[in-house]
C-alpha positions in Angstrom: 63.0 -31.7 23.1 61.3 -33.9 25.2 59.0 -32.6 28.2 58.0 -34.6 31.4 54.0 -35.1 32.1 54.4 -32.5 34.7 55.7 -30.1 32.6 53.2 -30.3 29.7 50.1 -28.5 31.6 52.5 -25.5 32.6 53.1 -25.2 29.2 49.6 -24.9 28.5 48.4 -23.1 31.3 51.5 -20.7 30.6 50.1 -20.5 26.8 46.6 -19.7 27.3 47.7 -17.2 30.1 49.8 -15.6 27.3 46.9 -15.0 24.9 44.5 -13.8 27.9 47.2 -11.3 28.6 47.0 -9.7 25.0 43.5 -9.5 25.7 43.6 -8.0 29.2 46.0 -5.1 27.8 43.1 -4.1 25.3 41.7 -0.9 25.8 38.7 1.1 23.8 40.5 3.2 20.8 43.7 0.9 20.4 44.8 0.3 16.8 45.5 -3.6 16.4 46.1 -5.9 13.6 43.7 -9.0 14.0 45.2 -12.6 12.1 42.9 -15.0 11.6 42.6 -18.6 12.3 42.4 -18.6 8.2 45.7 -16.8 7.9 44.3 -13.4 6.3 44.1 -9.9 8.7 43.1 -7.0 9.1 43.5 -3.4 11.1 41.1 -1.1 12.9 40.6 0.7 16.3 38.8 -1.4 18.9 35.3 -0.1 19.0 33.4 1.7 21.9 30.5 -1.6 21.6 31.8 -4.7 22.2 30.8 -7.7 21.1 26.9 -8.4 22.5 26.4 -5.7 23.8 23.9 -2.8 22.9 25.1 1.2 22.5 25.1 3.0 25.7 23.8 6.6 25.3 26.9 8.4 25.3 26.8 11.7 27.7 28.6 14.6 26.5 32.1 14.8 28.5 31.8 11.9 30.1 35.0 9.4 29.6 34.1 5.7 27.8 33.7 3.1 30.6 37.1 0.5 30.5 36.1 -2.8 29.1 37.6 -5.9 30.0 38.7 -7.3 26.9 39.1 -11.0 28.5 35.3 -11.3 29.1 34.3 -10.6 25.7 33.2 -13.2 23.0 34.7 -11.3 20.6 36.5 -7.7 19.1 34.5 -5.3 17.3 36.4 -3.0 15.2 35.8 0.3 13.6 37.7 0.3 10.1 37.3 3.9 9.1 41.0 5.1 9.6 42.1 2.0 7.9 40.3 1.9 4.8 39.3 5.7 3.8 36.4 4.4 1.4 34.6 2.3 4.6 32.6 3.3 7.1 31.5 1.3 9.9 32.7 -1.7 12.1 33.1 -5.6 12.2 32.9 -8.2 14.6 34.9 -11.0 15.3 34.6 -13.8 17.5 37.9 -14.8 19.5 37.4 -18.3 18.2 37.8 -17.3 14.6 41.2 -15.0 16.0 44.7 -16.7 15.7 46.6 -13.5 17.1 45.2 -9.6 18.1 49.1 -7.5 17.9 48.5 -3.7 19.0 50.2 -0.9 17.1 51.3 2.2 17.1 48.7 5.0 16.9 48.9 6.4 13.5 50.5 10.0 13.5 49.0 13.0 12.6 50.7 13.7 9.1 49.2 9.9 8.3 45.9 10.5 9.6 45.3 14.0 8.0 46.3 12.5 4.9 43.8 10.1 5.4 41.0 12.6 6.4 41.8 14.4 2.8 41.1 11.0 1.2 38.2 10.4 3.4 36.3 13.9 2.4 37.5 13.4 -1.1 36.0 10.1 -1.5 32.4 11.1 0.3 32.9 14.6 -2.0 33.1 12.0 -5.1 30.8 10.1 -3.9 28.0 13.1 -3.4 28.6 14.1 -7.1 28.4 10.2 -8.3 25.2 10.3 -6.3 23.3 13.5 -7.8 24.7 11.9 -11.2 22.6 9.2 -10.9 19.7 10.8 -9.4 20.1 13.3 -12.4 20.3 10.7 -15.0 17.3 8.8 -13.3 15.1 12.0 -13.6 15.6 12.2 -17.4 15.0 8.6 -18.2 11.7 9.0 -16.5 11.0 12.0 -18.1 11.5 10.4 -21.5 9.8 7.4 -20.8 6.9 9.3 -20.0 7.6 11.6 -23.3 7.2 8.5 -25.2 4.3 7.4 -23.5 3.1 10.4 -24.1 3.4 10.0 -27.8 0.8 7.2 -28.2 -2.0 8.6 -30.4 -5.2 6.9 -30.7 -4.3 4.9 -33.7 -1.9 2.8 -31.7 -4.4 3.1 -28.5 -7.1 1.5 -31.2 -4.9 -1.0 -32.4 -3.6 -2.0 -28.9 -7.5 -2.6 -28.3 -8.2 -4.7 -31.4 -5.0 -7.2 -30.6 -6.6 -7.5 -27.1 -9.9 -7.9 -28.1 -9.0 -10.5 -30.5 -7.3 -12.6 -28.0 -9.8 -12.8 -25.7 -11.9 -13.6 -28.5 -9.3 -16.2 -29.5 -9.0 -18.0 -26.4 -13.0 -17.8 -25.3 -13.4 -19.8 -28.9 -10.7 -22.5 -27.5 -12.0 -22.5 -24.5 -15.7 -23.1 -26.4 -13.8 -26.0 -28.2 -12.5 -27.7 -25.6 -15.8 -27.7 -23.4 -17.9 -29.2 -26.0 -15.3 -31.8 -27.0 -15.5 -32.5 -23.2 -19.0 -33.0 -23.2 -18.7 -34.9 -26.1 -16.4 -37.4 -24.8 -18.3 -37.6 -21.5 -22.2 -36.6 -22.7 -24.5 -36.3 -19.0 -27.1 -38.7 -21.0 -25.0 -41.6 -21.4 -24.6 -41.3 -17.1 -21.7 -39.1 -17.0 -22.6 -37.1 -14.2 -21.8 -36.6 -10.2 -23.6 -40.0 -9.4 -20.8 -41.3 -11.8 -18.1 -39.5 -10.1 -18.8 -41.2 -6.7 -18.9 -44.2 -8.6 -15.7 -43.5 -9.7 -14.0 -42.8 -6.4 -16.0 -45.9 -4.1 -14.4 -48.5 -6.5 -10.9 -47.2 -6.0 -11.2 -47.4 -3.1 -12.1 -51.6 -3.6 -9.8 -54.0 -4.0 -9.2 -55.3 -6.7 -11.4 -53.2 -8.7 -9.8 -51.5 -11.9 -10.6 -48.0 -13.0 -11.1 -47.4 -16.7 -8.6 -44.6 -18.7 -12.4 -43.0 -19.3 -13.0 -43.0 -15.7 -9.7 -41.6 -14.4 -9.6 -38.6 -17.3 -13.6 -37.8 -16.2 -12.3 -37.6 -12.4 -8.9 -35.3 -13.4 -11.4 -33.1 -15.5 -14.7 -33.1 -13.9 -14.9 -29.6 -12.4 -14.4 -28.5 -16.4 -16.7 -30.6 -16.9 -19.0 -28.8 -14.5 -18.4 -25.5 -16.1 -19.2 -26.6 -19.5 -22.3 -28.6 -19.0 -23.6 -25.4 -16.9 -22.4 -22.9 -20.0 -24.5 -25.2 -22.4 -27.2 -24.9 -20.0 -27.8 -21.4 -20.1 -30.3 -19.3 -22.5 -28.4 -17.5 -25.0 -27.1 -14.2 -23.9 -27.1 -14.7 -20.5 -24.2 -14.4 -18.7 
């Protein structure tokens, strides 16, 4: 079928005045089915906050305020009824809708039966929840039990396996200062006169810097620290 140039806009003016319409017969509390642009959906009642805007406090026996559903950015949607084991909303955005369809309001036999599934599922999940809690207690007890159970043998051994490693790694650390101070001894010139040496000639042309000189540089605050440790008097700290 072939259209004429004059008949294309009214076609899309006709279109979009369509989908605003669905939009304009919205009203807080309907029950709609929402497709989106991906092709999945999904059902809830429109929700008393629409999209953007903040909850108003509500005043007891006062009816909702309408809300024009074609100036909204979006649909937010409670799910409750819909899915007994979710509470709350969601929020789309009309450019992620493909179609809103209202329907019928569920009856009463439908939404007792899912007000029994509702306070089953919170009942359940209450027990699941003191379960857990219950369960959590105990471990902690017993891990506190065991604790508990440490005598001083294990307390003393616990000590000696530290002790020794901080022994352990002050000896390597011993080690590698001296072989340091070996490698770069302050009477041959190693020093920080040396170090400024160092960094004026790279910054020379054409001036090379020695393997020597570039490991002294990466390691000279070590360096430092163990030419300051050798200085000090015996048993001072």
């Amino acid at each position: 079928m072939k259209y004429s140039l004059l008949v294309l806009p009214f076609l899309a003016a006709s279109a979009w005045g369509q989908a605003e319409d669905v939009y304009k017969n919205l009203s807080l509390g309907d029950r709609v089915q929402i497709t989106f642009r991906s092709g999945g959906t999904i059902t809830g009642n429109l929700d008393v906050n629409p999209v953007g805007q903040k909850p108003k406090p509500k005043v007891e026996g006062a009816p909702e305020e309408p809300v024009d559903f074609t100036k909204e950015t979006g649909l937010t949607i409670n799910l409750s009824w819909e899915y007994p084991g979710l509470d709350g909303t969601m929020t789309i955005l009309k450019k992620e809708i493909k179609e809103v369809k209202k329907l019928q309001t569920l009856d009463k036999e439908t939404m007792d039966r899912l007000k029994k599934q509702k306070a089953q599922i919170h009942k359940d999940l209450e027990i699941q929840n003191a379960q857990n809690k219950a369960d959590a207690k105990k471990r902690d007890k017993e891990a506190h039990a065991a604790a508990d159970k440490m005598n001083a043998k294990d307390k003393a051994d616990l000590d000696a396996t530290t002790k020794a490693a901080d022994e352990a790694r002050q000896k390597k650390e011993a080690e590698e200062a001296l072989k340091l101070l070996q490698k770069f001894p302050p009477d041959a010139g190693w020093g920080p006169k040396k170090l400024e040496e160092i960094q004026q000639k790279s910054t020379r042309k054409n001036s090379v810097i020695t393997p020597d000189e570039t490991d002294f540089m990466k390691n000279y605050q070590q360096w430092v620290k163990a030419k300051d440790a050798l200085a000090k008097p015996p048993g001072n700290n």
